[in-house]
N, CA, C and O of each residue as an XYZ file, in Angstrom:
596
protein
N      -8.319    -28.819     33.167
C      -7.556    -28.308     32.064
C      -8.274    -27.089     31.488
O      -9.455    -27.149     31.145
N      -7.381    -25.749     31.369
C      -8.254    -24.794     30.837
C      -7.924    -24.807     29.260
O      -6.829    -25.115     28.789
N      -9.235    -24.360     28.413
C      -9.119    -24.147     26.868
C      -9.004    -22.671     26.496
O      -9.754    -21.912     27.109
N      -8.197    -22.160     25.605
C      -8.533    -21.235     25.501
C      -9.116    -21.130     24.254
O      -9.041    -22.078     23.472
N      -9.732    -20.022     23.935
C     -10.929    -19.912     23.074
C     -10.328    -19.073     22.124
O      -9.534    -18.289     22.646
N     -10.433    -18.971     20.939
C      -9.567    -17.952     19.723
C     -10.387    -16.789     20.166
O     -11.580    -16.721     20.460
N      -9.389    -15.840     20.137
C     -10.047    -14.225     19.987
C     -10.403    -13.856     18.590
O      -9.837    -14.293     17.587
N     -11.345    -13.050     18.613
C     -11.691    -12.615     17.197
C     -10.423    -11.226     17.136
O     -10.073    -10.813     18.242
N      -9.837    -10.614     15.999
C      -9.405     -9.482     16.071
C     -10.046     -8.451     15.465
O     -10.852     -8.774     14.592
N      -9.900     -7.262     15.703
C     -11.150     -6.344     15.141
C      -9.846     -5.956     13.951
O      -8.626     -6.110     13.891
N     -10.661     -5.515     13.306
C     -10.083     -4.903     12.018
C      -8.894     -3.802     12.099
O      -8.241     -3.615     11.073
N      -8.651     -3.227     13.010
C      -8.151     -1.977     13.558
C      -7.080     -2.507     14.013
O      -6.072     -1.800     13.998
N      -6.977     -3.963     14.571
C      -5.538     -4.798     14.910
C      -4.888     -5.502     13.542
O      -3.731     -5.897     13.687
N      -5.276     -5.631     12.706
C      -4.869     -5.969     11.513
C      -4.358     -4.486     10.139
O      -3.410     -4.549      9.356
N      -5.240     -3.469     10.264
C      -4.677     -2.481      9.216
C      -5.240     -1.148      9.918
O      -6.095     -1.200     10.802
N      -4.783     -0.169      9.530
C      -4.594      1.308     10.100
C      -5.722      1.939      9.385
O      -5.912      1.403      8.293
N      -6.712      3.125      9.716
C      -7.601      3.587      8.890
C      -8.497      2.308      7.734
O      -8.612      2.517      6.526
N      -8.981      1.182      8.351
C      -9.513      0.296      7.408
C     -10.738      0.998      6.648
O     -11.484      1.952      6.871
N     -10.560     -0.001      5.589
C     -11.974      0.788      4.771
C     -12.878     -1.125      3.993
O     -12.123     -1.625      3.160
N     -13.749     -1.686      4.149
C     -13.679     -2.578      3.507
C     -15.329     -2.725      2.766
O     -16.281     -2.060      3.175
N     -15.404     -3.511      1.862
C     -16.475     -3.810      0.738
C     -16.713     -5.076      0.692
O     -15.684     -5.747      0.766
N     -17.643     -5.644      0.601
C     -17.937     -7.201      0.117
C     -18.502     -6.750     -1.205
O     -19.245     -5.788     -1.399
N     -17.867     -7.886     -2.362
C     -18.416     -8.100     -3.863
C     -19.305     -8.574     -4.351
O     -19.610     -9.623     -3.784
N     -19.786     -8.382     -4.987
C     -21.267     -9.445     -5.559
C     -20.891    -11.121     -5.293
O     -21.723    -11.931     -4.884
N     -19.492    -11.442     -5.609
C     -18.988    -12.800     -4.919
C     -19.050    -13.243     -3.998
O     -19.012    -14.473     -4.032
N     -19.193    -12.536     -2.501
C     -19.441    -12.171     -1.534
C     -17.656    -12.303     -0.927
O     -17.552    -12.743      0.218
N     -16.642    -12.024     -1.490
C     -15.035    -11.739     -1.176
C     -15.220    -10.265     -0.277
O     -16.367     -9.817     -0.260
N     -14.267     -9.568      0.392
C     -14.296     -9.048      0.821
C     -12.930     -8.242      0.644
O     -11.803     -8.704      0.822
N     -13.193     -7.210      0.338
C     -11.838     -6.275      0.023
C     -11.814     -5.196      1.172
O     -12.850     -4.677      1.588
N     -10.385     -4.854      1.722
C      -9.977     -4.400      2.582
C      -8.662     -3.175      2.374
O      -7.497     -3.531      2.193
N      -9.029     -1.898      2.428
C      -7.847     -1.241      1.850
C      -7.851     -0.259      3.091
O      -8.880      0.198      3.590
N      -6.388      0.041      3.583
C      -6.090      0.590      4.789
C      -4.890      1.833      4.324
O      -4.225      1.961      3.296
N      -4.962      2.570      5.464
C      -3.299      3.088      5.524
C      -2.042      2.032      5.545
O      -2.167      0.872      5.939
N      -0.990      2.515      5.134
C       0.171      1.637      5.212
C       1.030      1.279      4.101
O       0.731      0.240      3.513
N       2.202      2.037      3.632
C       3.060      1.723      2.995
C       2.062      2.275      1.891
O       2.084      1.456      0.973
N       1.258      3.241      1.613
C       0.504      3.650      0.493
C      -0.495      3.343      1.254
O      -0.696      3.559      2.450
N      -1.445      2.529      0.013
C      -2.688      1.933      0.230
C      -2.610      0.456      0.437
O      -2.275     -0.486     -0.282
N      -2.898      0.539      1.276
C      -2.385     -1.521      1.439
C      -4.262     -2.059      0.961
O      -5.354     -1.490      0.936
N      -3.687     -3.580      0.622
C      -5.162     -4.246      0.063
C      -4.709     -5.526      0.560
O      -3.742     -6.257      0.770
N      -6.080     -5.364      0.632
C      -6.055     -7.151      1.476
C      -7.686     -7.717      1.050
O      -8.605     -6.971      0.709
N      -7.777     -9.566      1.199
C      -9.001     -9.913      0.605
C      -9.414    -10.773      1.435
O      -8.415    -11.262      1.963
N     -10.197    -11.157      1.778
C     -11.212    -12.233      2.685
C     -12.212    -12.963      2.626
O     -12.645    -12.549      1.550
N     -12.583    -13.362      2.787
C     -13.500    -15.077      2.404
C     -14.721    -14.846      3.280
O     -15.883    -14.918      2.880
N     -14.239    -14.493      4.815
C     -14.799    -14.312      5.982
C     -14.554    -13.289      7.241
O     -15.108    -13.412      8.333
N     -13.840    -12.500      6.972
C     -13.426    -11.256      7.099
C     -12.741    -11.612      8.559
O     -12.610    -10.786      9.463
N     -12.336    -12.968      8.622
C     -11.444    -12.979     10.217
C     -10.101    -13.181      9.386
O      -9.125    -12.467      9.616
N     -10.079    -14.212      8.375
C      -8.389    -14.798      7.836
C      -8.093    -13.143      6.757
O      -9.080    -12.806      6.103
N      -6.953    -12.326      6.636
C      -7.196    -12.027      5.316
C      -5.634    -11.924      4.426
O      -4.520    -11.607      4.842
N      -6.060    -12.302      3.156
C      -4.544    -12.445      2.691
C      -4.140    -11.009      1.949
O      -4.888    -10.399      1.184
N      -3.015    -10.666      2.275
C      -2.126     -9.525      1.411
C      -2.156     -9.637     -0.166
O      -1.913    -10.652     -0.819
N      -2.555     -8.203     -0.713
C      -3.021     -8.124     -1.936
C      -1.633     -6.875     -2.049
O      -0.919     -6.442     -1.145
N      -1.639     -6.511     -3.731
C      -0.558     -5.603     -3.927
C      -1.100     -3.938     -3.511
O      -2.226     -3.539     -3.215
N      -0.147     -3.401     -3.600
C      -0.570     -1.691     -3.389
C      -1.775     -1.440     -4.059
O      -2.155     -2.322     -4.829
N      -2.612     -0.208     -3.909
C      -3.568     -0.072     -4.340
C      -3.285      0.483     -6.130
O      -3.849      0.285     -7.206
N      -1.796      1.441     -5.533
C      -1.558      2.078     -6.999
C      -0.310      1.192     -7.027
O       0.332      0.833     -6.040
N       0.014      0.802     -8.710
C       1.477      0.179     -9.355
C       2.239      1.381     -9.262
O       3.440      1.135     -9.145
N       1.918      2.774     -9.277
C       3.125      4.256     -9.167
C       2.381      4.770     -8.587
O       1.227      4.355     -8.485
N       2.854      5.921     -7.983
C       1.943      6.991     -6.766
C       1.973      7.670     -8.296
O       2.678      7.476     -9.286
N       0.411      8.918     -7.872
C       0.561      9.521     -8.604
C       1.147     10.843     -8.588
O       1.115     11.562     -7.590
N       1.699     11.178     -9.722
C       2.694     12.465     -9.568
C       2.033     13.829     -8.990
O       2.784     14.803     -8.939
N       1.092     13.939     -8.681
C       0.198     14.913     -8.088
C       0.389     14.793     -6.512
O       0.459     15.909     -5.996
N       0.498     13.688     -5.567
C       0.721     13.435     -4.655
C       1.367     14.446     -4.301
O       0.837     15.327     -3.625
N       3.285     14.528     -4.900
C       4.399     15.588     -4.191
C       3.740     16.517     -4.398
O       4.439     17.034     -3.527
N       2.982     17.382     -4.723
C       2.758     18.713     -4.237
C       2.032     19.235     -2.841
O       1.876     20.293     -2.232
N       1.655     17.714     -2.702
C       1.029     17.534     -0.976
C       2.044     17.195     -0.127
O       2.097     17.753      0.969
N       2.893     16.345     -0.452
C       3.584     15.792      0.615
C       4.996     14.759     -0.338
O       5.057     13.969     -1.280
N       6.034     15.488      0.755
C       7.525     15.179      0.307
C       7.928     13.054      0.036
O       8.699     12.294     -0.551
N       6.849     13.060      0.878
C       6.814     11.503      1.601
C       5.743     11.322      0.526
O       4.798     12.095      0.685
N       5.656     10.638     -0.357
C       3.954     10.559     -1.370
C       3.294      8.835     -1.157
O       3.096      7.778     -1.757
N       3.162      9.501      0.128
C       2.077      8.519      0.432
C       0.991      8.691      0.851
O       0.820      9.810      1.335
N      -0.056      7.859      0.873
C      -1.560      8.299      0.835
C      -2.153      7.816      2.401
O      -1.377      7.230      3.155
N      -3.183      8.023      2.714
C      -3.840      7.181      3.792
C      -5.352      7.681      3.966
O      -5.845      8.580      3.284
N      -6.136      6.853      5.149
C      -7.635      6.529      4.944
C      -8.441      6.382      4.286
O      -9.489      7.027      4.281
N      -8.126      5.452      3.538
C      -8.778      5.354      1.986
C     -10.202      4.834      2.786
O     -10.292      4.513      3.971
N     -11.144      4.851      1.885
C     -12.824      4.834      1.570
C     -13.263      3.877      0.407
O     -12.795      3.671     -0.712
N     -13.775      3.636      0.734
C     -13.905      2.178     -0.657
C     -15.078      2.074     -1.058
O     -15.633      1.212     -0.377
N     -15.810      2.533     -1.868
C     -17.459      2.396     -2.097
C     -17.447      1.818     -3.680
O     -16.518      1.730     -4.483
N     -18.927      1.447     -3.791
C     -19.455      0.872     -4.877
C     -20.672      1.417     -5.655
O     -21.771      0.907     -5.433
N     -20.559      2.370     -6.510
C     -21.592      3.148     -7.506
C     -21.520      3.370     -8.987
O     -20.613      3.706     -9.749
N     -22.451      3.146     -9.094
C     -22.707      2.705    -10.950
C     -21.896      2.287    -11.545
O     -21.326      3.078    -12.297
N     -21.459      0.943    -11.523
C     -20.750     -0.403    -11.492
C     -19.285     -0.087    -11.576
O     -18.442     -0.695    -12.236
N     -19.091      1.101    -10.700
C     -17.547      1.268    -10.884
C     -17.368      1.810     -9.318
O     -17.979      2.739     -8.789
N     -15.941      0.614     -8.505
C     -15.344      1.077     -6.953
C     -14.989      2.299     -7.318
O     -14.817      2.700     -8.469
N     -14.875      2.908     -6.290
C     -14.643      4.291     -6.535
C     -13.564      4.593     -4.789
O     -13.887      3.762     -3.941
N     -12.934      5.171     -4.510
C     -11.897      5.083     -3.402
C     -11.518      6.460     -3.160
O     -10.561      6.933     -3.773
N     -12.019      6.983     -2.527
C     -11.532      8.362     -1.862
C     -10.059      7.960     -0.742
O      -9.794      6.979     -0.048
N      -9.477      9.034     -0.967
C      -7.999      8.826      0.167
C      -8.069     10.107      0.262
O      -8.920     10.823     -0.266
N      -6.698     10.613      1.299
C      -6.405     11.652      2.007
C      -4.509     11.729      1.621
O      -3.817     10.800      2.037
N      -3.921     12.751      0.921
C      -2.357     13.121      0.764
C      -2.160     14.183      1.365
O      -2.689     15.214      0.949
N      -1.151     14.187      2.763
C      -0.941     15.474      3.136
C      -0.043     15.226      3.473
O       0.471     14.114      3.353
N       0.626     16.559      4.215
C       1.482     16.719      5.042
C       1.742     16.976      6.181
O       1.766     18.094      6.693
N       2.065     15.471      6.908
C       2.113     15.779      8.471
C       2.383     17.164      8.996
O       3.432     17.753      8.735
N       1.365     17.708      9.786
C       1.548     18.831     10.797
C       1.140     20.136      9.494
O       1.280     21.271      9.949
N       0.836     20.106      8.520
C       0.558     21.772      7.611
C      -0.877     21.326      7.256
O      -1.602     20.383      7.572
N      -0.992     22.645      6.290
C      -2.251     22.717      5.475
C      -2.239     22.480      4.082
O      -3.065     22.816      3.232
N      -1.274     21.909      3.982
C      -1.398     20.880      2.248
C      -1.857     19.399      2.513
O      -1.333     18.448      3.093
N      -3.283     19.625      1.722
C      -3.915     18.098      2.156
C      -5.074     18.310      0.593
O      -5.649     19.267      0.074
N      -4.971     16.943      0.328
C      -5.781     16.883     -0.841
C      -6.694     15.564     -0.609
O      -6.138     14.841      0.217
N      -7.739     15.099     -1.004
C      -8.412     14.382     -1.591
C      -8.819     13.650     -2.507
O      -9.942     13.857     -2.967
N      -8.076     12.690     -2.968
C      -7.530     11.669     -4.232
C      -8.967     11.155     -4.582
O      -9.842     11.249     -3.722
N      -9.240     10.627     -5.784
C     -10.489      9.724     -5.968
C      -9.610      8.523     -7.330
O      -8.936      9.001     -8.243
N      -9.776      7.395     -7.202
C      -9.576      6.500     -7.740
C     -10.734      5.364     -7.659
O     -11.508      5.088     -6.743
N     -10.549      4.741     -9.106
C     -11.818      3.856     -9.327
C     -11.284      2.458    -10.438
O     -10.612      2.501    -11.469
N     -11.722      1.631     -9.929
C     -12.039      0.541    -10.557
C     -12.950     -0.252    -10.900
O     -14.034      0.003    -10.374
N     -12.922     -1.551    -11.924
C     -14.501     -2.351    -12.386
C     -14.268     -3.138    -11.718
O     -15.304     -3.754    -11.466
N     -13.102     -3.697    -11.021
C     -13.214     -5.091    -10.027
C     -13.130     -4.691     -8.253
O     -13.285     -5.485     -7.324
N     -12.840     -3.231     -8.170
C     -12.537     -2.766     -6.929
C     -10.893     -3.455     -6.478
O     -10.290     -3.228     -5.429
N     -10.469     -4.282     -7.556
C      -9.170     -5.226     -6.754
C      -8.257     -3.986     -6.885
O      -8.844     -2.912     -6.758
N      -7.281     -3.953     -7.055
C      -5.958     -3.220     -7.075
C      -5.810     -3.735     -8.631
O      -6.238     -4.823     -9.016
N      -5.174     -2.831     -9.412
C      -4.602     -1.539     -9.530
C      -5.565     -0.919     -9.708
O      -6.158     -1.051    -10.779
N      -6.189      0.235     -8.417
C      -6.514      1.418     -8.946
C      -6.632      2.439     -9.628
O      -5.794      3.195     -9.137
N      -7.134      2.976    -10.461
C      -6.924      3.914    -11.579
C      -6.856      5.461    -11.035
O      -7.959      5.965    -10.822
N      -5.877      6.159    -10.819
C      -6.715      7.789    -10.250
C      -7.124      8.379    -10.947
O      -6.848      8.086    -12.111
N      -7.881      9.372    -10.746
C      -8.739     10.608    -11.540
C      -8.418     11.499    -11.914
O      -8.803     12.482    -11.280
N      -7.693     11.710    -12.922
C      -6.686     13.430    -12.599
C      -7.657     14.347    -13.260
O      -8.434     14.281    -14.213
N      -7.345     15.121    -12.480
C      -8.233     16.878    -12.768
C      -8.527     16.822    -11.348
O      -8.193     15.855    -10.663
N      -9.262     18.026    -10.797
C     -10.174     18.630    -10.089
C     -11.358     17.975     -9.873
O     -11.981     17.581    -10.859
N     -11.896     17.736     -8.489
C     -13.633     17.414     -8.451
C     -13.806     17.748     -7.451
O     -13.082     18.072     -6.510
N     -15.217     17.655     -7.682
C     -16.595     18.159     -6.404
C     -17.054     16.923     -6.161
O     -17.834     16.300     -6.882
N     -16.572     16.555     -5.137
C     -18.159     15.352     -4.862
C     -18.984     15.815     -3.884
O     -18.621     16.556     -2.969
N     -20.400     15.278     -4.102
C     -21.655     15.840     -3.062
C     -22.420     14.932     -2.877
O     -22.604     14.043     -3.708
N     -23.043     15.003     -1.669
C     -24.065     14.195     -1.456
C     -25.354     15.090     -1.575
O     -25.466     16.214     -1.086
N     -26.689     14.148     -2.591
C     -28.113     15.294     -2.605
C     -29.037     14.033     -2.176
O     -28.634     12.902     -1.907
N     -30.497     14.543     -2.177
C     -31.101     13.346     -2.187
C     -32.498     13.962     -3.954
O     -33.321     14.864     -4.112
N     -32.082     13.042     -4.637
C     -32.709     12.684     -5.733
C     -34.871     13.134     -6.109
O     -35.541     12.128     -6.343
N     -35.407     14.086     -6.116
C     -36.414     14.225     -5.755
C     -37.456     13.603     -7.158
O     -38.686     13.640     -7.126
N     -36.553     12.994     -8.454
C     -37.057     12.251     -9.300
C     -36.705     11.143     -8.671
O     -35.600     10.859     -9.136
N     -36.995     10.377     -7.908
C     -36.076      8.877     -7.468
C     -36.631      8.913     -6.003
O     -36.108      8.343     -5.046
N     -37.849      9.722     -5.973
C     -38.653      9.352     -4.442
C     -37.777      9.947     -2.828
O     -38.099      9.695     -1.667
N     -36.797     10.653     -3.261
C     -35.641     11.044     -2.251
C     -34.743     10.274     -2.087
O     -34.139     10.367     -1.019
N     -34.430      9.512     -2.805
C     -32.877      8.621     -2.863
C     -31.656      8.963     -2.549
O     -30.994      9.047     -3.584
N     -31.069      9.189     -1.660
C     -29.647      9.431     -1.568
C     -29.116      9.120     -2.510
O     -29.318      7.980     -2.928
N     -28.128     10.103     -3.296
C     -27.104     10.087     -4.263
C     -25.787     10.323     -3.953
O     -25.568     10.647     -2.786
N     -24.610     10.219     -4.904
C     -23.695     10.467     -4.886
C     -23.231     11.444     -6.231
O     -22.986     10.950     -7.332
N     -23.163     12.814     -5.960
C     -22.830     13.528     -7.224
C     -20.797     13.434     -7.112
O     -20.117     13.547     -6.091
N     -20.303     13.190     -8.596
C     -19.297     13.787     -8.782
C     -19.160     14.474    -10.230
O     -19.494     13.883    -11.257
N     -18.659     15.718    -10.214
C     -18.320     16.522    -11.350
C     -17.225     16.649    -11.428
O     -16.692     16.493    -10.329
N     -16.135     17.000    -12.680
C     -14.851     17.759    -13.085
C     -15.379     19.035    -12.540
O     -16.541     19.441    -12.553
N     -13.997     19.755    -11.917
C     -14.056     21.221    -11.825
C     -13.347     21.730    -12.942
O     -12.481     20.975    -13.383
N     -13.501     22.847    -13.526
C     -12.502     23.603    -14.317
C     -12.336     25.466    -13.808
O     -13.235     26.084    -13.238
N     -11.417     25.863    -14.070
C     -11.349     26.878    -13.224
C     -11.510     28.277    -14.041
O     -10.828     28.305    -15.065
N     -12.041     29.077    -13.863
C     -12.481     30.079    -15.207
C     -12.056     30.954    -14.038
O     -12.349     30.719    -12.866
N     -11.388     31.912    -14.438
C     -10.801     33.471    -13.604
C     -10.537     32.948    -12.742
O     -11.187     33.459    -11.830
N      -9.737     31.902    -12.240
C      -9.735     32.056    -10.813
C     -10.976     31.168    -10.092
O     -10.894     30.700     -8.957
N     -11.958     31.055    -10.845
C     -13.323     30.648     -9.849
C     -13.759     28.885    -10.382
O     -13.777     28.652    -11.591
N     -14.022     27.978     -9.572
C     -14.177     26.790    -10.233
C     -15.816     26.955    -10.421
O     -16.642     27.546     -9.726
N     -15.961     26.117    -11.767
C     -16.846     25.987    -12.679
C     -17.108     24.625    -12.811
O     -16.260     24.023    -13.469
N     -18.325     23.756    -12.242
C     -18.543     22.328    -12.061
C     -19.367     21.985    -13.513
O     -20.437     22.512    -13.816
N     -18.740     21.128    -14.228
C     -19.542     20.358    -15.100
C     -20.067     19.049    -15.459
O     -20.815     18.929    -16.430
């Protein structure tokens, strides 16, 4: 008699562009392309159950990227006690493409977005022994030229 053995599925068979985080709980949050930002949560990162959109409304900044205002490859990180979620809004096949940043205190859904302008950068910290950082600033735009504060 042959057994067969459960396959594991990789993440990539379950959601499109995955991005995922484990919590100080040790839960596991999972936010992908799909229908927006899809969210999903896990125990053990093989079962995972469907969570709501990332955003309750797209944000109105979206349509100036794309007719369709939906988002995809979201990024999911965790810095100075606030998720923070980079995505991508464009438009299939042009050069209107933006870079969304949204953040939360539980990382769950509803995401909050960021409106204005930003810079994010990566430096490494030379008070902090060379620490990799994560800089983000507001831009504001003076003549024409952005101005990081």
């Amino acid at each position: 008699m042959l057994r067969s053995r459960p396959t594991r599925r990789s993440l990539f068979d379950i959601a499109h562009d995955p991005s995922m985080i484990r919590t100080s709980s040790g839960q596991y949050l999972l936010y992908a392309t799909g229908g927006g930002i899809a969210h999903k949560t896990s125990g053990d990162r093989i079962a995972f159950s469907a969570g709501a959109d990332a955003f309750s409304s797209r944000p109105a900044w979206w349509r100036t990227c794309s007719s369709v205002p939906e988002a995809w490859a979201p990024d999911i990180s965790y810095h100075g006690g606030t998720y923070l979620m980079y995505y991508s809004v464009s438009s299939f096949g042009s050069n209107t493409s933006a870079i969304g940043l949204a953040t939360s205190s539980t990382g769950q859904s509803i995401m909050k977005d960021v409106d204005g302008d930003l810079i994010v950068y990566h430096y490494y910290d030379g008070n902090d022994n060379g620490a990799p950082k994560l800089g983000i600033n507001l831009l504001n735009w003076n003549s024409g030229w952005p101005v990081a504060y």
